[in-house]
N, C-alpha and C positions, 0 to 999 in steps of 0.2 A: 491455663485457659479454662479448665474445669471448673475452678474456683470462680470466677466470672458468668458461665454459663447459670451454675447454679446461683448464684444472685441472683442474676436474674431472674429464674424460675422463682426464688424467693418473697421477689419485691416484684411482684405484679403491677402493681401502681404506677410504678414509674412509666407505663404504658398509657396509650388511651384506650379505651373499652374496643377500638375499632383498629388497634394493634395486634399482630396475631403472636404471641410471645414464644412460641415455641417454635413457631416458621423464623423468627430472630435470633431466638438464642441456636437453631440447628444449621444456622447459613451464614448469619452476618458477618460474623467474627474471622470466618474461615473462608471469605468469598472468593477472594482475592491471595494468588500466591505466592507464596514468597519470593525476594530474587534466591539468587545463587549465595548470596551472604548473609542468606538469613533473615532479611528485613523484607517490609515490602517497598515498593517506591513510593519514597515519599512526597504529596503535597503542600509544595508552600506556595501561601496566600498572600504577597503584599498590598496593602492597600494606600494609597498613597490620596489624600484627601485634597478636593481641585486639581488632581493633574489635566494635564489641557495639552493637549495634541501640538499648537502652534507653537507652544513653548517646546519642545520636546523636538519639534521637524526643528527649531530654530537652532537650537544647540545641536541636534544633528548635525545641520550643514556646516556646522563651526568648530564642528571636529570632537565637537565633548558628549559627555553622557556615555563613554563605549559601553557599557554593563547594562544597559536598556537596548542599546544599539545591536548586542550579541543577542541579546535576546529575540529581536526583531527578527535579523537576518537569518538565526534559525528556525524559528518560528510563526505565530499568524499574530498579527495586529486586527485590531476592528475600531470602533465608535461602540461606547457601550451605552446606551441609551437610559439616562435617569429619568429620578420623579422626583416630586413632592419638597425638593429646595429645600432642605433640611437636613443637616450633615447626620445628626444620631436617626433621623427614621430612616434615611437610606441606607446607613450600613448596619443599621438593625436588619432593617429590608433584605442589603445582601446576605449576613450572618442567618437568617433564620426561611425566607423563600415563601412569608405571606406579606401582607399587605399590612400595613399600619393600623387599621382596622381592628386585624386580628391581635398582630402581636404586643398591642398596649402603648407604641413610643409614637406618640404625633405631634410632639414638638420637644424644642430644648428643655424644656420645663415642666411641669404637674406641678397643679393646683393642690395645695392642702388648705387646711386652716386657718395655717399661721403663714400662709403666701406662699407665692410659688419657691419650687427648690429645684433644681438640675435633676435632670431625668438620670434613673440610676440603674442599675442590672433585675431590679426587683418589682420595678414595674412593667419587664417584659412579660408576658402571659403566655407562651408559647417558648419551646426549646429551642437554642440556638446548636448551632453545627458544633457546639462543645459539648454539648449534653447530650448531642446525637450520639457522636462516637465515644462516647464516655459509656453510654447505655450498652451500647457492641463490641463492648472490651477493645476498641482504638483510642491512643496517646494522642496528646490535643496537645499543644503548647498555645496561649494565646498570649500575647503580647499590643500591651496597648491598646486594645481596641473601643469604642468610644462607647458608653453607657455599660462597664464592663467590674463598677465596683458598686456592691460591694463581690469580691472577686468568689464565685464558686468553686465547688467543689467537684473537680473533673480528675478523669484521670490522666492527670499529667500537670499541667502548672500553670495559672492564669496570674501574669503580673497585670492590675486592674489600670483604667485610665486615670484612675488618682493615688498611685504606686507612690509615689514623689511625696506625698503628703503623709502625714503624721496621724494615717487613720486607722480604726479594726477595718481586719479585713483586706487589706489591700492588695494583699497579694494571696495564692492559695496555692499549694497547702503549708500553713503556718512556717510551717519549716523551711520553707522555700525563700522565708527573707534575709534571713541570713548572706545567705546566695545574693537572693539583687541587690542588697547594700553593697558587695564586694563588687558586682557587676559596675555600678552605679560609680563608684571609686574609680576603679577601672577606667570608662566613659569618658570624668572627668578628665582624666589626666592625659587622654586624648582625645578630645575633643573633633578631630577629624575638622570639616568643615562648618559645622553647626555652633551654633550658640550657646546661651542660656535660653528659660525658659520652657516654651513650647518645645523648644530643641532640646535642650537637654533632655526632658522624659523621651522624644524619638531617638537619638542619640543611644541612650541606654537601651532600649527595646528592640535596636538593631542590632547591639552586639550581642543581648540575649539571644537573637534569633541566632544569627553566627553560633553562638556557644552551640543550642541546639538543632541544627541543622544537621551533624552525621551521631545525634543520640538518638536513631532509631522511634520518633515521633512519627506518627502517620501523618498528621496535618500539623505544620505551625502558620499560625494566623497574625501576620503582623501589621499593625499601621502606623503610618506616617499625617501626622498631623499637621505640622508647621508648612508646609507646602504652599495649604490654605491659606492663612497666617498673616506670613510674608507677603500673597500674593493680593489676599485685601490691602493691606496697607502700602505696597509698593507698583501696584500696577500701572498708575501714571508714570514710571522710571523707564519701566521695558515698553509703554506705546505711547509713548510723551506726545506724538503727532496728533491723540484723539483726546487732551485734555489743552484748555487756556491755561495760558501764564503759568508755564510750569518755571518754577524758581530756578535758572540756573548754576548755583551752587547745589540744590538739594539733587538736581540734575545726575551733577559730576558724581556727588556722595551717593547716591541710591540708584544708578541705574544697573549697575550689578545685582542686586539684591534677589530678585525673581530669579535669574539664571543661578546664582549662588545658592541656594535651599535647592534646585532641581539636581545639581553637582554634587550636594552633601548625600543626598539620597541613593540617589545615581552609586555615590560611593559606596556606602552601605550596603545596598544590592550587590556589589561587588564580591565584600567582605564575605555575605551572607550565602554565595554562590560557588567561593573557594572555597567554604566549608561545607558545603554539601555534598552527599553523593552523588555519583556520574547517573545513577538512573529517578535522579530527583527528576519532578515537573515542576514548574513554573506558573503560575497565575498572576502577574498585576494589575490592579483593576484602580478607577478613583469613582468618586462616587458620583462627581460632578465635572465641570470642566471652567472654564473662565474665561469674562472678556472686560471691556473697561467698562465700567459706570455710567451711566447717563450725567451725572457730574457727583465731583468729590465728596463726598458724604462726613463730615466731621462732627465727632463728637469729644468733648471737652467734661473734664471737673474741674470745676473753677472753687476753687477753698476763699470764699467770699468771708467766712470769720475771718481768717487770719487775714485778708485785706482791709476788711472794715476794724481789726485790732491796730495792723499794722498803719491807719491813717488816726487813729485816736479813737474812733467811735464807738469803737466796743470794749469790754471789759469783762474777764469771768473772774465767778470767787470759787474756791471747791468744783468746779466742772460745769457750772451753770452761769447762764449771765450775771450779771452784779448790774442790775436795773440802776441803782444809786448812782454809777459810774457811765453808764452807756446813755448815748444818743441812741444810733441806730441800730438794729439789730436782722439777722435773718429767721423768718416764718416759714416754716411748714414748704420749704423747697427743695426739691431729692436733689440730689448729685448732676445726673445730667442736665436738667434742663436748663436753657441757654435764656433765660430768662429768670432771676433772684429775687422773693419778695422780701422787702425790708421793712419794719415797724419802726416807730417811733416810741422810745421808752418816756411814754407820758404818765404826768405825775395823774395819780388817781384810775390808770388803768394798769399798769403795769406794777410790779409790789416794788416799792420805793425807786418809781420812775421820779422822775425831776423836770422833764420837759413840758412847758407850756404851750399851750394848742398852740398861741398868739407867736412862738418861735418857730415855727417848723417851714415859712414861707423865707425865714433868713437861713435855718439849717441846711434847706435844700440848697438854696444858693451856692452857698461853701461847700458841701457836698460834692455838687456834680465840679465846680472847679479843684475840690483834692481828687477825688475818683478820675480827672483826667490824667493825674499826672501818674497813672497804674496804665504801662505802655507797651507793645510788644520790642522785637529787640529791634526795629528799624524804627522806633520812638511815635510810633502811631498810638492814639488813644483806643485800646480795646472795649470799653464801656463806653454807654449814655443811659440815662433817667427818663425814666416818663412816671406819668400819673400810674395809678395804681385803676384796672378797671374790672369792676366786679363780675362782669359779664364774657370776660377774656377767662375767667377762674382763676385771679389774681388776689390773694388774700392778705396784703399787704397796704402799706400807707404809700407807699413809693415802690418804682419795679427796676432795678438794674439791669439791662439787657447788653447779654457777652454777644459780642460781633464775632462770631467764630470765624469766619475768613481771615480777621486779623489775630486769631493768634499765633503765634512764638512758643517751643518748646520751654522757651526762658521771658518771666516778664519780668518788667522792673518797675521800681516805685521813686519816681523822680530822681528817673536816670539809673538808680543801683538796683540790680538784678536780686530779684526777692522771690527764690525758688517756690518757697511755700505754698505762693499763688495760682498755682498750677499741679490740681494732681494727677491729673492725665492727660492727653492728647492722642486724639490717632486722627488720621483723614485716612478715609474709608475711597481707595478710587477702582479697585478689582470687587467683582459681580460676578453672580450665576442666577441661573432661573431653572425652573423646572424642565428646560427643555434645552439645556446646554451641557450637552451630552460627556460621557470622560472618554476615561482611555483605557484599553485592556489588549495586554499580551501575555499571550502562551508561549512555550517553550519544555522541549522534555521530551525522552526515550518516547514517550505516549500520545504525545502530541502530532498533530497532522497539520504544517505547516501551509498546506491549501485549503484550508479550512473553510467553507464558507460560512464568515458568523454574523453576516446583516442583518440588524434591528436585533441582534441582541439586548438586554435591557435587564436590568438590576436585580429583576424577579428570577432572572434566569441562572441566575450564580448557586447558590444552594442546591436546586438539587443538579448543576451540573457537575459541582465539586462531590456531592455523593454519587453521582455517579462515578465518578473519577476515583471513588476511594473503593466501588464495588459493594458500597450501602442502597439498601431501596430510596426510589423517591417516591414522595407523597401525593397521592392524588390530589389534596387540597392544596400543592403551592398554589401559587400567584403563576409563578414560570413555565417553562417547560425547560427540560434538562437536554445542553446541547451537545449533543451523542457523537454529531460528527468534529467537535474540537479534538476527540483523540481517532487516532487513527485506524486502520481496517483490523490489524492482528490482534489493537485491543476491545475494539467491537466487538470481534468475533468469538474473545475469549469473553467477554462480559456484556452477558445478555442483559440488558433493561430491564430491573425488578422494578415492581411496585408496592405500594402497602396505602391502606384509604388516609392514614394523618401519623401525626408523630405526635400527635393529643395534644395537650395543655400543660401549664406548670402547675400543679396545686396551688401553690401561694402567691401564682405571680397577679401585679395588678396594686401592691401596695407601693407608695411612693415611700424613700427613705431618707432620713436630714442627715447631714454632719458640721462641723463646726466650722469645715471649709467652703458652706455653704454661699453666706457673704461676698466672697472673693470670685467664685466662680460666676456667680451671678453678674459682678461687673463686670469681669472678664466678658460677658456672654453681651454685656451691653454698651461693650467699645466695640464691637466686634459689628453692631448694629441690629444683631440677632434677638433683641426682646430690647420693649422699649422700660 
């Protein structure tokens, strides 16, 4: 402990000018006393992204979720009231206890240069609750949490929210991956109730919490992500009553699916509770909550080459068109949009096009008759043609327009199923808004299960988890730290500090790329989150 005080006498910096370092390093570390075995009680944080109250009573009454349920019935529930509709500013928001403003994350994205990139750990400008008790010689575990690589250096172990990926940095401290590879192993090969994907990186993040839950960590910080997910893309299953023409096959297949991510999670908290110590506390929080859509929201990539090869019209040599050989080709049209402009490889505009103007009133013809026969799997035409209009911001000779109502996870090309033509699909029918509040429950030796915590709200988590931990809170949150979720004997032993800020980062504020950059990006734009 010695060794830690004097760092920080050391590195002053790490303060703000308006931190008093000596009133820190003579109280923080030592505020709070230990139990009986030596540890202090520790904090864990789940955060579980879109959970939503109606789901939660609904599995209740149906006998599931007990590990949320225990939690309840010992404890206080509330409405925790969000903002700002944005999954990384809010749980930046909760993680750090200012306003978006201050702390640098106001949307999924920053602007660079070279275009926008996913919002990353390095454009937070402001300390997060890891670098709080990192500063006050307290163990931090974080796990997953969302704008959290590239992963810093705390004391204790941040596996970052792109762990999974093939990046520097991903996890910290270096040596610690070894470790999640084996964890990750592990995960797989029980997979509990979870999936791939999104599931998988939660999946592993829970059993990591599990692993450290009785390694004597003051705070582990964990989230749940696929919650979300699932719940945009399967919310017409679980309220079919508040959408038209819900498909009764996709019905029978998908109405599980909402309930089934709240039960994998559910699980996990289970796991992550029998590992615990008996004088752990409990916090889970979401950032948002969830209802249906005003209607289904579908977005599509449609691989318009490989249809326009797969009818004859196109042709590449070496990875570029082959003008000499193609008809039609596609311009300057990104992935989503549900509208394709196509050119005409005319001879004298195009480098060894072949088509004459005087053809292009017979090509279309033939055209739109092969383009029909590209169908979904109940044999409806997914396309039609129109004129090209410059005024629309159409930069083409002709415009293929996808009917996204009618597509099929599978389409075909006169009758035989031509996967290629499709490279993604989601219908977007679950929603939130700024004012569709989550969900939060306590539980714990410290906790006061008559709690009263109405209009609670996102700004108020940070400094009530330091208070919780027996660290000061900053006169500059956003929140105020709510003293009565624990209860009288620990009121009475932990008096409400304060300190004027917890400063600034030095270098926070720069945006950072990686080569996963790409992928996350579409991810972010099935999802409907950036257009």
């Amino acid at each position: 402990m010695g060794r830690q005080f004097l760092y920080m006498k050391l590195k002053p910096f790490l303060f703000s000018a308006l931190l008093a370092v000596g009133a820190l390093t003579l109280g923080l570390a030592v505020s709070r006393p230990p139990t009986a075995g030596g540890h202090r009680a520790p904090l864990l944080v789940i955060g579980i992204d879109g959970g939503e109250w109606r789901v939660i009573h609904q599995l209740w009454s149906e006998g599931k979720l007990p590990n949320l349920k225990s939690l309840a019935s010992r404890g206080v529930t509330a409405s925790l009231h969000t903002a700002y509709n944005s999954s990384p500013v809010i749980w930046t928001t909760i993680a750090t206890g200012v306003v978006p403003e201050v702390h640098g994350i106001t949307d999924f994205v920053v602007a660079t240069p070279k275009g926008d990139v996913p919002i990353s750990s390095e454009v937070r400008k402001v300390p997060a609750l890891w670098n709080m008790l990192t500063r006050t010689g307290r163990r931090v575990a974080v796990l997953g949490w969302w704008g959290s690589w590239p992963a810093e250096d705390v004391n204790g172990v941040v596996y970052s929210d792109r762990a999974l990926l093939d990046l520097p940095s991903r996890v910290s401290p270096p040596s610690a991956l070894p470790g999640f590879l084996t964890e990750l192993q592990q995960a797989d090969a029980d997979p509990g109730l979870f999936g791939d994907g999104e599931e998988r990186r939660d999946r592993v993040m829970a059993r990591a919490a599990a692993h450290r839950a009785g390694e004597g960590y003051d705070l582990i910080l964990l989230y749940f992500r696929s919650t979300d997910i699932v719940s945009h893309f399967n919310w017409k299953f679980f309220e079919p009553e508040k959408f038209e023409d819900v498909d009764p096959r996709e019905l029978v297949a998908k109405r599980g699916e909402v309930p089934r991510i709240y039960e994998a999670v559910d699980q996990e908290i289970g796991r992550i509770l029998a590992a615990a110590p008996p004088m752990a506390n409990v916090l889970v929080v979401s950032d948002h909550g969830f209802h249906a859509a005003p209607r289904e929201d579908i977005k599509a990539q449609v691989n318009m080459d490989a249809i326009l090869e797969r009818l004859g019209y196109l042709s590449h040599k070496g990875g570029a068109v082959d003008f000499s050989r193609t008809v039609l080709y596609t311009y300057a049209t990104p992935d989503f949009q549900r509208t394709k402009d196509l050119r005409f490889a005319l001879a004298g505009r195009e480098p060894g096009g072949r088509i004459r103007p005087e053809e292009r009133d017979r090509i279309r013809e033939k055209f739109e008759v092969d383009l029909a026969t590209v169908t979904n799997d109940r044999g409806e035409p997914v396309f039609t043609v129109r004129d090209a209009h410059p005024r629309r911001g159409d930069e083409g000779d002709l415009v293929a327009v996808v009917h996204l109502a009618s597509l099929t996870p599978v389409l075909r090309v006169s009758g035989q199923p031509f996967p290629p033509a499709l490279l993604s699909l989601t219908r977007i029918s679950g929603t939130h808004t700024p004012s569709t509040h989550g969900i939060l429950l306590a539980a714990g030796p410290d906790i006061d299960p008559k709690a009263d915590l109405s209009e609670i709200r996102v700004h108020d988590l940070t400094p009530t988890i330091l208070y919780g931990l027996g660290l000061p809170v900053a006169e500059d949150f956003a929140g105020q730290p709510r003293t009565q979720l624990f209860n009288a004997e620990f009121r009475r032993t932990h008096p409400l500090r304060t300190i004027p800020s917890w400063g600034m980062r030095p270098k926070g504020g720069a945006a950072r790329t990686s080569p996963a950059d790409a992928d996350l990006l579409n991810e972010l734009r099935s999802l409907g989150y950036i257009r």
